[in-house]
Every structure is written in C-alpha cells, then in structure tokens.
N, CA, C and O atoms as a GROMACS GRO file, in nm:
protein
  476
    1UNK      N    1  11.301   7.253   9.806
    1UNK     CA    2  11.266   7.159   9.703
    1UNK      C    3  11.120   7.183   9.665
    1UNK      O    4  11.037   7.219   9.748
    2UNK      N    5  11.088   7.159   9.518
    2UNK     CA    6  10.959   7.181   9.490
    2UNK      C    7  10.879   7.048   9.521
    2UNK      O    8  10.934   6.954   9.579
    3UNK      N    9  10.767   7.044   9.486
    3UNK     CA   10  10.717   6.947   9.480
    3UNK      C   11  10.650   6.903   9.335
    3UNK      O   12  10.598   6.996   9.274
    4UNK      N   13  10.644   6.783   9.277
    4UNK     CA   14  10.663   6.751   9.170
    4UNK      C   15  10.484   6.806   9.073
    4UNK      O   16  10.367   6.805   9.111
    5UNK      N   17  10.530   6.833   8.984
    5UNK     CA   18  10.408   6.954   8.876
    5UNK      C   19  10.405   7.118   8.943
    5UNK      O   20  10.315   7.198   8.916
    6UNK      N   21  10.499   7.143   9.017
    6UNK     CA   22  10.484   7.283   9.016
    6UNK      C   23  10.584   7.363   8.950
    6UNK      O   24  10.608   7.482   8.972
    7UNK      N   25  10.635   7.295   8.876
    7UNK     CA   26  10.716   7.404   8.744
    7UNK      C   27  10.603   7.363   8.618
    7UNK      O   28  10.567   7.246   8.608
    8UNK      N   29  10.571   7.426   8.561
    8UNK     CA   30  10.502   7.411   8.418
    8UNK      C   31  10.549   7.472   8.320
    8UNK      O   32  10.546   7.592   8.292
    9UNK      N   33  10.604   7.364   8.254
    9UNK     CA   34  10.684   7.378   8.122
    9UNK      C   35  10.588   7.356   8.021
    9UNK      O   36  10.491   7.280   8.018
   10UNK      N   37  10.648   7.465   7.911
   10UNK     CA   38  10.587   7.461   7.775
   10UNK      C   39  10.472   7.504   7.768
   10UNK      O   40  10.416   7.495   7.659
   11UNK      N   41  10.383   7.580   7.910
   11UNK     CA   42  10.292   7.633   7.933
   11UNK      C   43  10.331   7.779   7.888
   11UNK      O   44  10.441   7.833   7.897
   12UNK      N   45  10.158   7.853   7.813
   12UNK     CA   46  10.138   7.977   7.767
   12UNK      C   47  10.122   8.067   7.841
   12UNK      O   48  10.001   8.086   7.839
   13UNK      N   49  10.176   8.155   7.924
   13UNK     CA   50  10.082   8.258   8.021
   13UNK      C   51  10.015   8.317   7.951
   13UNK      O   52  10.066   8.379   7.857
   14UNK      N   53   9.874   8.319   7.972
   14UNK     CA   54   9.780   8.411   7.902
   14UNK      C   55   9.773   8.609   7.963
   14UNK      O   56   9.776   8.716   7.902
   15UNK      N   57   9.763   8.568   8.119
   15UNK     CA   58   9.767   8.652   8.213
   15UNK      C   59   9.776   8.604   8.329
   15UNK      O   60   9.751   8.493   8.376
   16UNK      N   61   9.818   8.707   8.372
   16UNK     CA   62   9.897   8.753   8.539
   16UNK      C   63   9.821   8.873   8.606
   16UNK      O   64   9.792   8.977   8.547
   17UNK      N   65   9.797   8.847   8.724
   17UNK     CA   66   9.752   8.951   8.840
   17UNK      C   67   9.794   8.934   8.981
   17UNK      O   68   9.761   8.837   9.050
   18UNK      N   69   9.879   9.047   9.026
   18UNK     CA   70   9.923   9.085   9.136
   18UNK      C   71   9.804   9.002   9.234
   18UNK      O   72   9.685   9.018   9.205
   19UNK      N   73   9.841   8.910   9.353
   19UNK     CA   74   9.740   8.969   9.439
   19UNK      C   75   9.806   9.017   9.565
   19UNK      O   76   9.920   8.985   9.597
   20UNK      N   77   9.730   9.094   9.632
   20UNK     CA   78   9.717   9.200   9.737
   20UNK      C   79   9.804   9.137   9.829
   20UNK      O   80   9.903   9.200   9.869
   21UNK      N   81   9.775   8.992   9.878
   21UNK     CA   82   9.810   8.924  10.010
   21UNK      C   83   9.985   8.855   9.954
   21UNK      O   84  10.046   8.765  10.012
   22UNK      N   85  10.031   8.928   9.834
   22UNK     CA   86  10.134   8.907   9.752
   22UNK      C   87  10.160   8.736   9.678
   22UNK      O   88  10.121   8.631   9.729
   23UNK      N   89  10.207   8.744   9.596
   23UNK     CA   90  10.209   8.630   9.485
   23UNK      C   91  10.076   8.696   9.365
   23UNK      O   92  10.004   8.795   9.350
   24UNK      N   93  10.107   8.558   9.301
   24UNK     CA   94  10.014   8.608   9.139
   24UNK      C   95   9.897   8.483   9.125
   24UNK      O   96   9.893   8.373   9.180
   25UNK      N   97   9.828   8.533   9.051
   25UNK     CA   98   9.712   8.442   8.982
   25UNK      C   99   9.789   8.402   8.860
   25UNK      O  100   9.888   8.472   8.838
   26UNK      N  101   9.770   8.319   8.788
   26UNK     CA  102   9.788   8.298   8.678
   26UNK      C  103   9.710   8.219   8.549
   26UNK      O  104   9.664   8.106   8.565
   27UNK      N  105   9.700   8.282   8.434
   27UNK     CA  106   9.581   8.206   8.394
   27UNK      C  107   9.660   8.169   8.246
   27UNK      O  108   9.727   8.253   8.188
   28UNK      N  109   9.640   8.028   8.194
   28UNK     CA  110   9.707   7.985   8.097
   28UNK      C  111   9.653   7.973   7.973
   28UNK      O  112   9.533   7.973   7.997
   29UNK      N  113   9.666   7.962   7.847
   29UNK     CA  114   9.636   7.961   7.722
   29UNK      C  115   9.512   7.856   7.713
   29UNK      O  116   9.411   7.883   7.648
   30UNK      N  117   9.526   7.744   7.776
   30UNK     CA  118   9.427   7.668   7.750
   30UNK      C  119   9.307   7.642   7.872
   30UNK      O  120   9.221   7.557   7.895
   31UNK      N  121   9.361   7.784   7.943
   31UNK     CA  122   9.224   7.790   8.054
   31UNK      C  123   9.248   7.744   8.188
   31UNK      O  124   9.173   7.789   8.275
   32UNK      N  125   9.349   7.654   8.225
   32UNK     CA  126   9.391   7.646   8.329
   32UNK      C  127   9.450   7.736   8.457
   32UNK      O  128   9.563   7.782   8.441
   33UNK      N  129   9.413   7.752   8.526
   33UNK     CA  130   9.492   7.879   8.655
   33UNK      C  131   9.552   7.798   8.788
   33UNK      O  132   9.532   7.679   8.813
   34UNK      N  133   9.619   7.878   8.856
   34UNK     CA  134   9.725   7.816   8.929
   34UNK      C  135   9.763   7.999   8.985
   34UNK      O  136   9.772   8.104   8.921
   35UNK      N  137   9.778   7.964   9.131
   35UNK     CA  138   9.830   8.095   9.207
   35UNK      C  139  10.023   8.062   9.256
   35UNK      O  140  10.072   7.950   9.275
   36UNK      N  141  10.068   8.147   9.262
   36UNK     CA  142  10.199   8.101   9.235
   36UNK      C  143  10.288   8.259   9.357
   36UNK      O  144  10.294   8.380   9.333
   37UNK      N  145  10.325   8.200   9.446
   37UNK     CA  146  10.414   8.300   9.540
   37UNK      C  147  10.530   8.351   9.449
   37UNK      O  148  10.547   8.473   9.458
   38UNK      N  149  10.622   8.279   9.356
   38UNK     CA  150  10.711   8.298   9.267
   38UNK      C  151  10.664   8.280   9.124
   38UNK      O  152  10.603   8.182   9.080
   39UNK      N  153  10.701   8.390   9.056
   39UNK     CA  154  10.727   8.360   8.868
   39UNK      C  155  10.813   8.388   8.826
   39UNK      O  156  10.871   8.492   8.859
   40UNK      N  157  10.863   8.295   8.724
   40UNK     CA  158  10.916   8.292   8.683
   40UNK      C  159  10.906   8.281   8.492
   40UNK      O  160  10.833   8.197   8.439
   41UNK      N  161  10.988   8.375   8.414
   41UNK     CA  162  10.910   8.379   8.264
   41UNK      C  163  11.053   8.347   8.207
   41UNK      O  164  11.150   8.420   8.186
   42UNK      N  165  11.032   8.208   8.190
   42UNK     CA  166  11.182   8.145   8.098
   42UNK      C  167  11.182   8.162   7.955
   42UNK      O  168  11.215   8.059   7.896
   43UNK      N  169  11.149   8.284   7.865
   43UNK     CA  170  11.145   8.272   7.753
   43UNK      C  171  11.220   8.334   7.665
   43UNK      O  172  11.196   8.343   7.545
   44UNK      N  173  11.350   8.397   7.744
   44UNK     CA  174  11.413   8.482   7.660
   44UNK      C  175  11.416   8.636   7.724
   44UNK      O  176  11.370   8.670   7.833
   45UNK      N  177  11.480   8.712   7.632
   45UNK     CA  178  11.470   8.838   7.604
   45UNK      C  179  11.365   8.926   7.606
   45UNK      O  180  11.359   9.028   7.675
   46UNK      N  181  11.251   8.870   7.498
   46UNK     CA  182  11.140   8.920   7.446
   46UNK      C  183  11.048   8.860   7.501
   46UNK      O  184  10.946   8.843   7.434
   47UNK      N  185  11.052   8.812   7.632
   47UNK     CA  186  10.966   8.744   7.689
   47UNK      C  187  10.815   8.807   7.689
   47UNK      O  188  10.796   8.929   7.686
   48UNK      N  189  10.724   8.721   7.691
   48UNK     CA  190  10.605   8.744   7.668
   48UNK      C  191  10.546   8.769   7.815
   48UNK      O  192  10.440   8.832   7.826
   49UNK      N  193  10.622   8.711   7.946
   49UNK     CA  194  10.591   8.739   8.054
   49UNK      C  195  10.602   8.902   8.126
   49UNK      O  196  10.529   8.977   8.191
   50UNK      N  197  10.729   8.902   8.074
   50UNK     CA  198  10.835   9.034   8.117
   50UNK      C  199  10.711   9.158   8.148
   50UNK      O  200  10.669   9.182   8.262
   51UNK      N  201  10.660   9.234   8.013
   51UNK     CA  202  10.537   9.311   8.043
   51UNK      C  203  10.457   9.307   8.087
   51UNK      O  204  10.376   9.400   8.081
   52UNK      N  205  10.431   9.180   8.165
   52UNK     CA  206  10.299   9.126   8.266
   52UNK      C  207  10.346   9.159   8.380
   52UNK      O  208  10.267   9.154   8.474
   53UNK      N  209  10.493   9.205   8.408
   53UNK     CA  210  10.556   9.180   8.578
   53UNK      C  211  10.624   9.294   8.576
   53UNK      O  212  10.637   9.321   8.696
   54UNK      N  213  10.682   9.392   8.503
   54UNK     CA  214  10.739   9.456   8.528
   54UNK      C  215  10.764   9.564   8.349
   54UNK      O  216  10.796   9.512   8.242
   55UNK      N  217  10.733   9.740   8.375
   55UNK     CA  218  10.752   9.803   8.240
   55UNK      C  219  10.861   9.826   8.151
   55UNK      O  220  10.871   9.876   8.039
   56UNK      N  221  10.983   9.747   8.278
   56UNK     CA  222  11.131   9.726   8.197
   56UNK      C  223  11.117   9.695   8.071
   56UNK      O  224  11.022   9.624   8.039
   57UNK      N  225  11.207   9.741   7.978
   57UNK     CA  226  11.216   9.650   7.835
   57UNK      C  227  11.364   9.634   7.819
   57UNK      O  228  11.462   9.701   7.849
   58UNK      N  229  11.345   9.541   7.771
   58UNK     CA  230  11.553   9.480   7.697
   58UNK      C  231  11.557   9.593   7.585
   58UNK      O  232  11.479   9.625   7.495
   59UNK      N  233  11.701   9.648   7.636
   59UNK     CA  234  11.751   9.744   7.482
   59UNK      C  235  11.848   9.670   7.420
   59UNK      O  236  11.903   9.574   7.475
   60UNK      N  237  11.874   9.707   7.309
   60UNK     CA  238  11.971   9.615   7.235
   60UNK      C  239  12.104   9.648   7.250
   60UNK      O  240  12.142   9.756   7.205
   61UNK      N  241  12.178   9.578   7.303
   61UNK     CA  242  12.339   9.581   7.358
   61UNK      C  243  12.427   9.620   7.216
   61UNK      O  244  12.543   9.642   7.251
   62UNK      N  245  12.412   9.635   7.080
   62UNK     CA  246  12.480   9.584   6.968
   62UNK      C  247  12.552   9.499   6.953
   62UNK      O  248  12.647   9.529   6.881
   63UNK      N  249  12.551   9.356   7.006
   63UNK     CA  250  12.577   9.247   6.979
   63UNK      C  251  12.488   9.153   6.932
   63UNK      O  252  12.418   9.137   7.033
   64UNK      N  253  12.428   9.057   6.822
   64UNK     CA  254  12.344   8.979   6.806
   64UNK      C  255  12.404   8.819   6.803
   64UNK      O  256  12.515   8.783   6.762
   65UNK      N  257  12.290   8.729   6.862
   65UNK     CA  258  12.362   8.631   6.878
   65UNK      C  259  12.258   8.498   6.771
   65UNK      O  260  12.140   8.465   6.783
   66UNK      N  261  12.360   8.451   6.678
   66UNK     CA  262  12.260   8.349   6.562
   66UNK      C  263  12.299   8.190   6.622
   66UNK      O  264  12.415   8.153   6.640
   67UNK      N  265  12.184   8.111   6.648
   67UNK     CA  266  12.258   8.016   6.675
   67UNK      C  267  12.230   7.927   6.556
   67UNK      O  268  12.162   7.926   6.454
   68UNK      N  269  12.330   7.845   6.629
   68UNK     CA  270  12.359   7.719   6.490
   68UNK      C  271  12.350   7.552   6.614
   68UNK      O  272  12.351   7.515   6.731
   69UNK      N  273  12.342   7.505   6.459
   69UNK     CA  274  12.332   7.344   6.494
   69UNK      C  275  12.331   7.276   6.390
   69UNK      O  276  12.279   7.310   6.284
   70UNK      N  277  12.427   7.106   6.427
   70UNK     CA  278  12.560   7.084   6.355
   70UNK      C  279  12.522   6.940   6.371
   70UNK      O  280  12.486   6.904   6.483
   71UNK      N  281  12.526   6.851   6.272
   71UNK     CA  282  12.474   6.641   6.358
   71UNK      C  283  12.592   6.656   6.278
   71UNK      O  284  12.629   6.714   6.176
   72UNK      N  285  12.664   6.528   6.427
   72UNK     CA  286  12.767   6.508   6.364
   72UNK      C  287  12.751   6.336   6.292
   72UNK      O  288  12.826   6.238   6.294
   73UNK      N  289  12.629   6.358   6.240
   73UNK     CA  290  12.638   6.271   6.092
   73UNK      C  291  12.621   6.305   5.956
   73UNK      O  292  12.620   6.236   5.854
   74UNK      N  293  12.609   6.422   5.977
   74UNK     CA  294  12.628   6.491   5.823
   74UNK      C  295  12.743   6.517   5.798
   74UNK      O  296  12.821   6.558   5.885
   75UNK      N  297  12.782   6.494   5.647
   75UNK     CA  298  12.918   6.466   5.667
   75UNK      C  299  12.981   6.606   5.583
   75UNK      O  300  13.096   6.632   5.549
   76UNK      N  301  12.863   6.673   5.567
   76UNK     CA  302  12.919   6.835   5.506
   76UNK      C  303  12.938   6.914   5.597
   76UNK      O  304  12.960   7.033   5.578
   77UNK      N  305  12.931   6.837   5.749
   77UNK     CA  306  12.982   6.893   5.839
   77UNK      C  307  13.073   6.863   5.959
   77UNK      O  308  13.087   6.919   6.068
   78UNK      N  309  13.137   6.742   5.896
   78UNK     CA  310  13.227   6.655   5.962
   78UNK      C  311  13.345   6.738   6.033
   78UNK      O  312  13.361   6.750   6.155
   79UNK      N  313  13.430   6.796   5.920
   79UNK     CA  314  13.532   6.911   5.994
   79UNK      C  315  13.487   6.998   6.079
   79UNK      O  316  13.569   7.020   6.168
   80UNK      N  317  13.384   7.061   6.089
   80UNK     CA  318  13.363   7.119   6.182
   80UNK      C  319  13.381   7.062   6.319
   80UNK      O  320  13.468   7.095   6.399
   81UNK      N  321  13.265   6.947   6.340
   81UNK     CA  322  13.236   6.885   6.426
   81UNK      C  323  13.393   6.884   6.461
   81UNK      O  324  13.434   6.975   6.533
   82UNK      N  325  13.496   6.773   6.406
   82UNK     CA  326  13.589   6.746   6.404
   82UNK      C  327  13.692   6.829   6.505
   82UNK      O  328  13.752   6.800   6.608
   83UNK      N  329  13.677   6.980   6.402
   83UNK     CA  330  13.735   7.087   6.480
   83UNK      C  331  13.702   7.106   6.661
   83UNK      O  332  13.781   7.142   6.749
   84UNK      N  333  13.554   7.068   6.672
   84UNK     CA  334  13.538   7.146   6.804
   84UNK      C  335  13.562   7.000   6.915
   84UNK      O  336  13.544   6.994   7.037
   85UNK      N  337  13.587   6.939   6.862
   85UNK     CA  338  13.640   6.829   6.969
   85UNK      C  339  13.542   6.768   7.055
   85UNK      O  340  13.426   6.769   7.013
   86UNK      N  341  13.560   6.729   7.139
   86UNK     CA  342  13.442   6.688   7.289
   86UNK      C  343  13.414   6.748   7.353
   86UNK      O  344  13.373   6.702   7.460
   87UNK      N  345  13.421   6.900   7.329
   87UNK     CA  346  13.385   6.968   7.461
   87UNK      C  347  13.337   7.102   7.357
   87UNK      O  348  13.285   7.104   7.246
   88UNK      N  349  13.386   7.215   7.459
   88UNK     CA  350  13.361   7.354   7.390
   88UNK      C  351  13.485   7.380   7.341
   88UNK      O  352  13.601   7.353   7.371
   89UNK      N  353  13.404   7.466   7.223
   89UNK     CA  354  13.508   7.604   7.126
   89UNK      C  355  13.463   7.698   7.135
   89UNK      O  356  13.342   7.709   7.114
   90UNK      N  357  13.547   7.816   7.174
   90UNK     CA  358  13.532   7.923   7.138
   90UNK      C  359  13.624   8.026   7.066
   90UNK      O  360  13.724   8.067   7.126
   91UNK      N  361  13.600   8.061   6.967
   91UNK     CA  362  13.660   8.156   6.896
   91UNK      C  363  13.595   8.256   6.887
   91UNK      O  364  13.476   8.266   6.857
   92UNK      N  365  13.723   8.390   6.928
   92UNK     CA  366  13.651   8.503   6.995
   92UNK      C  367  13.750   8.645   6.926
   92UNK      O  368  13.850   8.676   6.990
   93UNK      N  369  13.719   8.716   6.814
   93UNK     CA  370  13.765   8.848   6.769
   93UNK      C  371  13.704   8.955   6.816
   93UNK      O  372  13.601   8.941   6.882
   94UNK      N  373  13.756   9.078   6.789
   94UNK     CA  374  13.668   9.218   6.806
   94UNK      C  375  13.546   9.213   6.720
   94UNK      O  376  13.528   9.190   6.601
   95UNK      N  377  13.505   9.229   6.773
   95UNK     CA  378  13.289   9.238   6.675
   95UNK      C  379  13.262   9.085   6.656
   95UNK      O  380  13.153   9.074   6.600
   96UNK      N  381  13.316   8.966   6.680
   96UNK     CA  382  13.244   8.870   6.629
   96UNK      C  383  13.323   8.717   6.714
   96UNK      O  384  13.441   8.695   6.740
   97UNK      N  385  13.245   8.664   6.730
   97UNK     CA  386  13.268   8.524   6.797
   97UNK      C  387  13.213   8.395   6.794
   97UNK      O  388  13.090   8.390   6.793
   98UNK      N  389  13.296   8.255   6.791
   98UNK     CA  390  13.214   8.164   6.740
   98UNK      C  391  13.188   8.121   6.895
   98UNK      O  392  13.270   8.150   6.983
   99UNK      N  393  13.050   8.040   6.928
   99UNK     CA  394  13.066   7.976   7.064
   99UNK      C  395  12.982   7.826   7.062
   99UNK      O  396  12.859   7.823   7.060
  100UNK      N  397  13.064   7.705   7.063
  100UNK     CA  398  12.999   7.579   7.038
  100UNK      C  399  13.040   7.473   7.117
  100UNK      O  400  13.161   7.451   7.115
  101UNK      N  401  12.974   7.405   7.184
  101UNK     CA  402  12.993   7.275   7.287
  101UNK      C  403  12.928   7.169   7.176
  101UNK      O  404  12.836   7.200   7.101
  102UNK      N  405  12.982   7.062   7.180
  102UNK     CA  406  12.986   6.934   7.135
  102UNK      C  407  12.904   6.835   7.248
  102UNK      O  408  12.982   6.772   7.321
  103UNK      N  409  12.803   6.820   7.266
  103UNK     CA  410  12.689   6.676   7.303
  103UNK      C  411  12.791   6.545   7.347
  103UNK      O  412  12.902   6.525   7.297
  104UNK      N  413  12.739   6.480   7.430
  104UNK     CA  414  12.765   6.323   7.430
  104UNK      C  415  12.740   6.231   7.307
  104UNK      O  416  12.797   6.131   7.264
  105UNK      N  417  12.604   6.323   7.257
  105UNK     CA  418  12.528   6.159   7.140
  105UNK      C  419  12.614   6.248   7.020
  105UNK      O  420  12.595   6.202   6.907
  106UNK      N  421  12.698   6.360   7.026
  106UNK     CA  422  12.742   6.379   6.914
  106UNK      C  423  12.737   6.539   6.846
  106UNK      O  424  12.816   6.625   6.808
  107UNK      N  425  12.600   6.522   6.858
  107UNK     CA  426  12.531   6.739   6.814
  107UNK      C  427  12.612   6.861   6.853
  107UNK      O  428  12.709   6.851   6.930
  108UNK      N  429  12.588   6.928   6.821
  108UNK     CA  430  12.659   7.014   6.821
  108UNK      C  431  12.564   7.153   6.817
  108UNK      O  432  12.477   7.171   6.733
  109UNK      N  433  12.599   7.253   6.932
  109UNK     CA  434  12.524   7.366   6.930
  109UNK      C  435  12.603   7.472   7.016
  109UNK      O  436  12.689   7.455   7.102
  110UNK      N  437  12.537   7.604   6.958
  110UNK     CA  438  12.595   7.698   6.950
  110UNK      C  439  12.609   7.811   6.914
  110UNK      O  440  12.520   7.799   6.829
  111UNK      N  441  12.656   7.958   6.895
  111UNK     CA  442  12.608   8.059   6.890
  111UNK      C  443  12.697   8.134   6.800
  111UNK      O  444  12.815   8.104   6.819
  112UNK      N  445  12.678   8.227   6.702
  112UNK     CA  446  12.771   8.317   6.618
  112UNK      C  447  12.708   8.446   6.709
  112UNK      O  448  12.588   8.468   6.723
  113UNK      N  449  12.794   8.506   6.754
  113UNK     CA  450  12.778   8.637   6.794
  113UNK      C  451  12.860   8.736   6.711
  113UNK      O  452  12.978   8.710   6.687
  114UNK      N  453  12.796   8.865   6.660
  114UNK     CA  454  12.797   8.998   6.599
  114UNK      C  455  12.788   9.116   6.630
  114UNK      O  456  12.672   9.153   6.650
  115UNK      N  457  12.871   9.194   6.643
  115UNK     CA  458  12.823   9.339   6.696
  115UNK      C  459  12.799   9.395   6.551
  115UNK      O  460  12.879   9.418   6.461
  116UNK      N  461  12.653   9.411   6.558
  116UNK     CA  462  12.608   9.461   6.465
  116UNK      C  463  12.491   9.596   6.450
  116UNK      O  464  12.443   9.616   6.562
  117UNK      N  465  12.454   9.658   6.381
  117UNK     CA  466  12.362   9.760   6.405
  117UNK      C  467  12.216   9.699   6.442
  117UNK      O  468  12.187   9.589   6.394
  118UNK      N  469  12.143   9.751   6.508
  118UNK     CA  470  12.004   9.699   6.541
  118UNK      C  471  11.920   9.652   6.417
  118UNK      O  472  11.836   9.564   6.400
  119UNK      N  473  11.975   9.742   6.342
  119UNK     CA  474  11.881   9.726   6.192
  119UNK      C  475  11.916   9.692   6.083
  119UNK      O  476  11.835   9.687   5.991
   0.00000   0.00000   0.00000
C-alpha cells in the first residue's frame, strides 16, 4: 500500500536521473523534486516520460484508434446511446471496429478503431 501523496497526478516530469544506489530523482515542471524507487509515466504511447527511461520507441501497429464521446442528453444522439444499452458495445469487422461502454450518470465513451496507413 502506498501512502497517501505519493502518486502525483497531473504532474509534468521535467526530468529524470538514474541514481547509482538505484531509483530516480525527479524534477517537475513547476520546480518541485521528489526521489522515487518506482516510475511510472501514465501518458500514453507518446509518452513524454518513455525517452527519459528507456531508447525504446512505439512503432505504429497499423491500427489507429479515434475516440468518441456521446451525453446521453443530446438528443442527436439518443439512438446511439439507445443502441449501446447499459453496458458495453462492441462492433468488430476486418480493418475497423466500434468500442463503447455506457457510464452510470449516462455518457458514453469510446473508441473507433482503423487499420489504416500511418500517413
């Protein structure tokens, strides 16, 4: 179990440095630092951390994924909503797929995936 303020959310890593006795320094956008045995860089793909920790890069799979989002009080989007019920939908062809879970308060979110060219 952690102990409570040692995840920092919505925080910038500015920079990262190895240290020797292992774990990292870390120094944040607005000047703050914090040494950390574990990191972790929750930002995606294109993470801004990723090249601070390691020279891996993400290649592109040819699938792209667009997401969407749906209130189910608009009412130019009522059928939809409608369609995907209380839970998840997924509709799934060769090259393309819809993927959407339906909220408690209602919303709706979710992903169009494409196998498409990089460019």
């Amino acid at each position: 179990m952690l102990a409570p303020g040692r995840i920092r959310w919505g925080q910038k890593l500015a920079a990262i440095r190895h240290r020797p006795q292992g774990g990292h320094d870390l120094t944040f956008a607005d000047g703050s630092t914090t040494r950390a045995d574990i990191t972790v860089g929750a930002d995606g793909a294109w993470s801004k951390v990723r090249p601070l920790l390691t020279p891996a890069k993400p290649l592109y799979s040819g699938t792209c994924f667009i997401e969407i989002a749906l209130s189910a009080d608009d009412h130019d989007c009522q059928a939809s909503v409608t369609a995907i019920g209380s839970g998840t939908l997924m509709v799934v062809a060769p090259s393309k797929g819809i993927i959407v879970h339906r909220y408690a308060d209602g919303h709706v979110c979710g992903y169009v995936a494409l196998n498409k060219p990089e460019e």
